[in-house]
N, C-alpha and C positions, 0 to 999 in steps of 0.2 A: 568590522561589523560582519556578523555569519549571515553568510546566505539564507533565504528561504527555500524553503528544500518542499514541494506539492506531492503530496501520497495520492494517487487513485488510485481507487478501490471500486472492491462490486460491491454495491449497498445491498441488495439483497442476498448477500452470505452472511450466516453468523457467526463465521469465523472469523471472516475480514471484519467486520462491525467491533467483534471483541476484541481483535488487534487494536481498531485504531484508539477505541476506549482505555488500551491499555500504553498508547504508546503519548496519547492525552495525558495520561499521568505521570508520563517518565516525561515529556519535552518540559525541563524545570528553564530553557534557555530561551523558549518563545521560538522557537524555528521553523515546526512541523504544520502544514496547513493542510487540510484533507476537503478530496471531492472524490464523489461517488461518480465510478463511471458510465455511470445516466444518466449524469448532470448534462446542464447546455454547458459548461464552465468545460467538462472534460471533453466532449467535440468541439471544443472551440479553438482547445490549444492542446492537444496530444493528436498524433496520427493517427489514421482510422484503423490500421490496421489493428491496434492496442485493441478496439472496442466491437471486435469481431467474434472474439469467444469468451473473452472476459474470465480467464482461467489464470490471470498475473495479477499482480500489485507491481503499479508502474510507481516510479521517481522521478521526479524531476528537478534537476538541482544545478542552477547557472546554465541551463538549458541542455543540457545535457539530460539523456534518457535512461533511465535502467528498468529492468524488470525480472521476474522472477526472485532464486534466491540472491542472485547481485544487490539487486533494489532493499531487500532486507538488511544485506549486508551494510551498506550504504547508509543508513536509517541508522543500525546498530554504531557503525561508526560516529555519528555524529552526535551520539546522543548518547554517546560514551561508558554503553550497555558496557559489562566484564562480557557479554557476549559476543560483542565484537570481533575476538581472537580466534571463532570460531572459523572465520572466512582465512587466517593462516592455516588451520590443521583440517580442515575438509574441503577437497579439491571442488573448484565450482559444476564442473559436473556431475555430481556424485549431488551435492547440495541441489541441484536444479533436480534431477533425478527421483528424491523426496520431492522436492515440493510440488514438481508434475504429479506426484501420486495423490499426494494429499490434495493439489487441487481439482484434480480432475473427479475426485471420489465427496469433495465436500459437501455436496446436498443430500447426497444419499446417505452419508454419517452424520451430518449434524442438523441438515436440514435447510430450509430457507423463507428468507419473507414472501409473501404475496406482494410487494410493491419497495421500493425504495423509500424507506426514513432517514431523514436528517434532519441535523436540529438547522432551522431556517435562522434562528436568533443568535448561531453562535458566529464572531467573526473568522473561526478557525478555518470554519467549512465554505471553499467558495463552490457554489453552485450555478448563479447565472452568468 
């Protein structure tokens, strides 16, 4: 049986929201469960530190923690994207490197909610 593997994410980016929408459509295996981290669900069981600037997408998988580009990598792995290969041929710093840019620029490029949406009805999403 595959582990459950929890994504937090920041609910009010539209970046992070379109990843998970899109990572919703790739989990064909049931594995990927997601919580926004403004959830009570993600200060309940990730370290505070995660939910201090909120500029990563955390993993958690058999309790083990990743974030940044790892955490993608992680995700890509398991769910056995062709992207996956990308984490042999681009060194994790260099990968962390982008995604520090692109997170730290994401509101001001894409933009962001006034509040945190999730769907309350879906089991994917743990929130309380």
């Amino acid at each position: 049986m595959k582990s459950k593997i929890v994504i937090y994410y920041d609910g009010v980016c539209f970046v992070c929201s379109s990843a998970i929408n899109a990572l919703i459509k790739m989990d064909k295996s049931d594995i990927l469960y997601f919580s926004p981290l403004q959830s009570n669900y993600a200060r309940s069981t990730i370290d505070k530190k995660f939910l201090k600037d909120m500029n990563s997408v955390i993993v958690k998988k058999d309790e083990e923690v990743f974030s940044k580009s790892y955490a993608a990598f992680v995700i890509l792995r398991e769910l056995k994207s062709p992207l996956r290969y990308l984490f042999y041929l681009v060194p994790t710093f260099f990968a962390d490197f982008i995604y520090n840019l692109i997170a730290k620029r994401r509101y001001s490029w894409f933009g962001r909610r006034e509040e945190c949406i999730f769907p309350v009805d879906n089991p994917k999403f743990l929130i309380d």
